[in-house]
N, C-alpha and C positions, 0 to 999 in steps of 0.2 A: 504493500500500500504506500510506504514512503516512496516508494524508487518510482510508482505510479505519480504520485504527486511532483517529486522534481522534474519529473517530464514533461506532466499538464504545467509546471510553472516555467520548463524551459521554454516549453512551443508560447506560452504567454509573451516572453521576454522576445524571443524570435520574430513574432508577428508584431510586435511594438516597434521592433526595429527596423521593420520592414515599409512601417509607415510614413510618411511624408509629411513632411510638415505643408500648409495653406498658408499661401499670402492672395489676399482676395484684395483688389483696388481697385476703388468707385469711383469716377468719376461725381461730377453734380451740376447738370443742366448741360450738358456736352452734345449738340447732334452727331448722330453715327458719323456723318462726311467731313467732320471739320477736323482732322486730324492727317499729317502729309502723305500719309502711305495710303488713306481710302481716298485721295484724289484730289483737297484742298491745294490749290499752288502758290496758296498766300502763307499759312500758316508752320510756325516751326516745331516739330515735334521728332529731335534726333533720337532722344529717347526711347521713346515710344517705336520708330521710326526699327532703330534695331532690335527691341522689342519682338517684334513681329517677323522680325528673319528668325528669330528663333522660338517662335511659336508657329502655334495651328490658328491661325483668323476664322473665327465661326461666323461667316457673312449674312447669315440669318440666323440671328439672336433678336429677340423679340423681348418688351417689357410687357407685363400685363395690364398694365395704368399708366397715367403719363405726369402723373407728379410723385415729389417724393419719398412721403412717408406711403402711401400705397406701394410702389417700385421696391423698399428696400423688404416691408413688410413681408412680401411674396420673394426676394429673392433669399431670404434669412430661417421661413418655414418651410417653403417650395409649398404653397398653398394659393389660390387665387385669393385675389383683396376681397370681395365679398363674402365670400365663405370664411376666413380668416377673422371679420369684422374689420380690418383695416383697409378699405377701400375708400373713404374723403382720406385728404390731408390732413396732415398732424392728426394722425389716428393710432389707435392702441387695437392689437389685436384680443379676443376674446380671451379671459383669464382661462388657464389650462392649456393653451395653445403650448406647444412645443417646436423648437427652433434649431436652427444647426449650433445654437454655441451649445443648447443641452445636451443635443445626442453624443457631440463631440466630447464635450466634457465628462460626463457619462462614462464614455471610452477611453478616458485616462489624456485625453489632450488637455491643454492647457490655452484656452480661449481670450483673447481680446479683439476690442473695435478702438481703431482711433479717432479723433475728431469726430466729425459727425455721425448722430447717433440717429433720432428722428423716427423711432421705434416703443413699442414696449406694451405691458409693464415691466419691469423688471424681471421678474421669475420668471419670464417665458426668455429671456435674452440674461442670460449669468454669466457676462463677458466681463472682463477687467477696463475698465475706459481707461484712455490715455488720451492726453488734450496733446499739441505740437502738429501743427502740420509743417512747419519746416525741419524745427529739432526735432531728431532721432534719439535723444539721447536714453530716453526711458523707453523708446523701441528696441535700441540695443541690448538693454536691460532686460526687458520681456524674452527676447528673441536667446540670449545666451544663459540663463536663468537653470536652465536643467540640461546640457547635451543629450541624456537619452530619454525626454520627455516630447514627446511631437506637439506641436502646436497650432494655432489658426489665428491669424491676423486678419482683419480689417480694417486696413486702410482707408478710409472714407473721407476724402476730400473734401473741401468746399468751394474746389475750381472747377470749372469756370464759372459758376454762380451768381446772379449779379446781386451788389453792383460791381461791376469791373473796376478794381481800384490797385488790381496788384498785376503784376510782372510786368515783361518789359516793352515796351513803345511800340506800338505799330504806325506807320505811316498812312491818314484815313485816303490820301489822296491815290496811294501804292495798291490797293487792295483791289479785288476784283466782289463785286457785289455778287453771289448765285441768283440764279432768276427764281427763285418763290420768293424773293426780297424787293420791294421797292428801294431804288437807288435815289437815295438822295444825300446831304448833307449828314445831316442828324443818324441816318441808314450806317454810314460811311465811319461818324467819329465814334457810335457806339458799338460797331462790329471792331474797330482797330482795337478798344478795351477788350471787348469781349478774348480777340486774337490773345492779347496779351496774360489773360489769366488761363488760358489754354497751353501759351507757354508755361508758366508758372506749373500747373498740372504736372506737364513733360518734366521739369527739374527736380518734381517730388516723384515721379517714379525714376528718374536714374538716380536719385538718392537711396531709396529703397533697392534697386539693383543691387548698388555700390555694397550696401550694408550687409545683404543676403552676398557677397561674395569676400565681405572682410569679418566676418564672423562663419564663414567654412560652412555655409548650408543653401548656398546656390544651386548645389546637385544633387539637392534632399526635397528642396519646394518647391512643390506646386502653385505657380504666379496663373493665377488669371485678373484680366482687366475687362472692366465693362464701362462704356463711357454711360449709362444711365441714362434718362428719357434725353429728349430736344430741348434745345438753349429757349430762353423766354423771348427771341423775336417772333413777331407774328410771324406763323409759318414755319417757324425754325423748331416747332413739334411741340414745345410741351404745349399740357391741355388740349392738346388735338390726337384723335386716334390716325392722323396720315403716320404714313411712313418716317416722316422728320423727327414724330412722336415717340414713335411705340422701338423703332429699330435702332440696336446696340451693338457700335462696335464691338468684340469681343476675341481678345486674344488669349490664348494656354499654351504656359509652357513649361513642361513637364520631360526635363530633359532625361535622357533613354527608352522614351515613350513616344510622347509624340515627335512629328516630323519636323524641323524648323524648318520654317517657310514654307509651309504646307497650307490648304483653304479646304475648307466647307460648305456648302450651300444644304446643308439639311435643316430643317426648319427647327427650331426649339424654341426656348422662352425660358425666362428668369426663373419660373419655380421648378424647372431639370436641374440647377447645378447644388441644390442640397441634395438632395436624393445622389447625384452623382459625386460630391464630395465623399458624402459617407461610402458609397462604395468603394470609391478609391483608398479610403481609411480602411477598407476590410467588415465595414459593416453593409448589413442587407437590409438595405430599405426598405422593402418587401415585409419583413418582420418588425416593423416600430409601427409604435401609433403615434399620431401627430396634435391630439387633443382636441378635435373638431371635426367630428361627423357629417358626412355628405346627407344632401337630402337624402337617401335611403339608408343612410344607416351607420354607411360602413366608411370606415376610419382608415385614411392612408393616405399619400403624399397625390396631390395632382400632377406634379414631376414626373417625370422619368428620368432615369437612370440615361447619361449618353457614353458611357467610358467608352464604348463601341467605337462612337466616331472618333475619340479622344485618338484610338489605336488606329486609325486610318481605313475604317468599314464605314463608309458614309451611308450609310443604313437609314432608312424612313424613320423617324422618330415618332414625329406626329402626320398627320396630315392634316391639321388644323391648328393656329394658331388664336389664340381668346386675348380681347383684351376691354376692359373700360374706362370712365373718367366720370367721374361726381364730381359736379361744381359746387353745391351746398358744402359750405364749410371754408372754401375758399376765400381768399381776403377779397371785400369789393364784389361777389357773387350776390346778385340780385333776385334769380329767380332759379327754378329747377330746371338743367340742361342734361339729365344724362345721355348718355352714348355708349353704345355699347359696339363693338367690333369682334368680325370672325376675319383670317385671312388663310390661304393656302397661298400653294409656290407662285400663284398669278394674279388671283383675283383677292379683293378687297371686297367686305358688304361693310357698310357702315349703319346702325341703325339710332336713329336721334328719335328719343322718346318724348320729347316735348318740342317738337319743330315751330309749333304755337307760339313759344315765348321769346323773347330776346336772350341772346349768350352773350352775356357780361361779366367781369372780372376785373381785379382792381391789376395784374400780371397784363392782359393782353389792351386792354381799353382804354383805362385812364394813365399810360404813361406813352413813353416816347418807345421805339419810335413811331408805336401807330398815328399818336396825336397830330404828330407832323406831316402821315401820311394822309389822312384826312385832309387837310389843309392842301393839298397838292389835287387834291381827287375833287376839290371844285370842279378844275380843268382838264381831266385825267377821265374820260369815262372808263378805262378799262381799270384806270386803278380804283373808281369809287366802285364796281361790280369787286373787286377783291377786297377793299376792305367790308364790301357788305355783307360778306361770306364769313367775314369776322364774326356777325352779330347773327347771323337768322343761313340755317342749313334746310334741304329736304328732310321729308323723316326716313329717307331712304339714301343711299350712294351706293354705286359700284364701281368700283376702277380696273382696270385691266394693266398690273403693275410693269409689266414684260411692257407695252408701247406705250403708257402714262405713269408713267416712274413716278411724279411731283402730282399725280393724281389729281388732274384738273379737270377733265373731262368725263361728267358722271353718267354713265349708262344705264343707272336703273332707271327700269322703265319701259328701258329699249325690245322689242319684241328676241330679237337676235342673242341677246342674252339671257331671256326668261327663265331657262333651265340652270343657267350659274348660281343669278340669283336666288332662285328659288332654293337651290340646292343648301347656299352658304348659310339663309335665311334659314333653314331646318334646324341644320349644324348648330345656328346659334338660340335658338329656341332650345334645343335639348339641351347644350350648357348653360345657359340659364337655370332652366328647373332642375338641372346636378348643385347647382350651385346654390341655392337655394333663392336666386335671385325673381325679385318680384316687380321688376320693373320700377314705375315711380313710388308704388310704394317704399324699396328700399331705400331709394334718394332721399324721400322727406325724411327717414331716419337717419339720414350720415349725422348727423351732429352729435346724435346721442355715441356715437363711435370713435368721437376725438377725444385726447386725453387731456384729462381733468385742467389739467396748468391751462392748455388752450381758452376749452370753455370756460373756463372762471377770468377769460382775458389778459392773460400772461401769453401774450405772442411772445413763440419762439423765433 
């Protein structure tokens, strides 16, 4: 029985060692394209830049929300925001909820998040906080703390987030405007800030490189980055379910694993990389419970597992991709806008549940640079037709993402696509009711779903 027992504790010691440490780094408000190697020719991001020589790019990474506390919510459980209860902003998910820092912790890792956090309550997230987005020095501490304890980092920036007031200059006259942007002045000096905390970004990940290679555990961690929903210009995604929105650059690099410089197009989403964490820790996702039961019943991650592709099997993941946005709760949100979205590898359905009301928000409406695009759209009928798209949608959209990439051209409706439509429209109807979602009934409840500091007026 002893000689049984040092065995079961050697194979213990074995498989601990065999584990990898996670370093996971967020972006915050970053569109997928504005980074040098997905095609920006303005912006500088060497970092990131080799980065991504020695990663796998997963070129369809999807968020399931398009703001913050919903996005981290789902990528920390691997659970959708409504099902979770963290679907508004600044929301808390339901108490008993369970998270990747539990499971990991659980399994003998040793868990922290840095900088931002935008999560909780507490018990469901049992991470060590570290403040420092530039200083490392208490990261080094974390990071060298136990040699033969594996651990998990989050990194959670707060670039490029506005307001733009940090990294280094860009010239607004130098820059090249993308076309879902009206070019103008105002366009021009707030995108050159925005450039500039993007850089800033890039020097906190070659920092983080640097330190994963001066503390001897660069060929033990697993680095993924995700740059998280779309920047706050109009268009540039957040609060909107386009493409700008919901889609996440996303790099892994997992060296003697994956391939550097390798790419993906298999479809996935934020709540696959808990699920796929922990399997790469050696646990089976399959067998945990997550604290939140689907509408019928039954308790398990909405993720999946992708190690698959991680290994270079570009394998179907899903073949649907979910996502939404609750505007109640939001700062300057006047009335209820939800929206709710389904996509595959081509098409987009978009479904806006109160097409009746005005979409307003104190992020897209009351500041620059829409204020200034208004002012231009006196004289501008094509621009006052964009920004009127700001405020008042169909209850319906369909885009054909393969020839309307920027998604401007809506085809629902159109006879020629009836059966797409119809089809995405089913899709999303069934996750719905998986999810337990009820349409506007759920919306007029976001409030009760934000956490307590919020509601009692303590904007964070």
């Amino acid at each position: 029985m002893r000689t049984l027992f040092l065995l079961m504790l050697l194979g213990l010691f074995a498989r601990a060692a065999e584990r990898p440490n996670f370093l996971l780094i967020l972006a915050d408000d970053l569109t997928w394209s504005d980074l040098a190697f997905a095609g920006n020719p303005d912006v500088r991001t060497p970092h990131l830049d080799h980065l991504r020589e020695e990663s796998l790019w997963l070129k369809s990474m999807f968020t399931p929300a398009t703001t913050c506390s919903p996005t981290r919510n789902a990528l920390y459980t691997g659970l959708f925001p409504i099902r979770s209860g963290a679907y508004p902003n600044h929301a808390w998910v339901e108490d008993g909820t369970r998270s990747l820092f539990t499971h990991l912790k659980e399994a003998g890792y040793r868990v922290a998040l840095q900088n931002k956090e935008h999560v909780g309550p507490k018990p469901s997230y049992p991470y060590q906080h570290m403040d420092g987005a530039d200083d490392l020095t208490e990261t080094r501490s974390f990071l060298s703390k136990d040699p033969e304890q594996p651990w998990l980092l989050v990194y959670a920036s707060n670039d490029p987030h506005s307001p733009w007031n940090r990294g280094p200059q860009y010239d607004p006259e130098k820059i090249k405007i993308p076309p879902y942007l009206h070019d103008n002045p105002q366009t021009r000096r707030q995108r050159a800030k925005y450039y500039g905390e993007v850089s800033q970004l890039d020097q906190q990940v070659g920092n983080l490189m640097k330190l994963l290679e001066e503390t001897d555990q660069a060929d033990h961690t697993v680095v993924i980055f995700l740059s998280e929903q779309g920047s706050s210009f109009p268009y540039g995604g957040k609060w909107l379910l386009y493409d700008n929105g919901i889609r996440s650059t996303t790099l892994v690099r997992w060296p003697g694993v994956v391939k550097p410089g390798s790419t993906s197009s298999a479809l996935l989403q934020y709540t696959d990389v808990t699920p796929t964490l922990l399997s790469i820790a050696g646990i089976d996702p399959s067998h945990l419970t997550v604290g939140r039961p689907l509408a019928d019943g039954s308790d398990g991650f909405d993720g999946k597992d992708f190690t698959a592709v991680l290994k270079g099997d570009d394998q179907p993941i899903h073949s649907y991709i979910f996502a939404q946005h609750t505007t109640l709760g939001i700062y300057g949100a006047k009335e209820p806008y939800p929206m709710r979205a389904v996509r595959d590898a081509r098409f987009k359905y978009i479904r806006n549940l109160a097409p009746e009301n005005t979409y307003e928000i104190g992020g897209i409406h009351h500041s620059q640079p829409l204020q200034s695009w208004i002012k231009d759209a006196k004289k501008n009928p094509d621009l006052k037709r964009k920004v009127d798209f700001l405020y008042h949608r169909p209850a319906e959209e369909l885009y054909d993402l393969e020839n309307d990439p920027l998604e401007e051209h809506n085809l629902a409706g159109q006879p020629e696509f009836a059966d797409t439509q119809k089809s995405l429209s089913t899709a999303l109807d069934a996750w719905m009711k998986r999810q337990g979602d009820r349409g506007m009934a759920t919306e007029k409840d976001a409030r009760q779903h934000q956490d307590e500091r919020f509601r009692k007026g303590n904007k964070k």
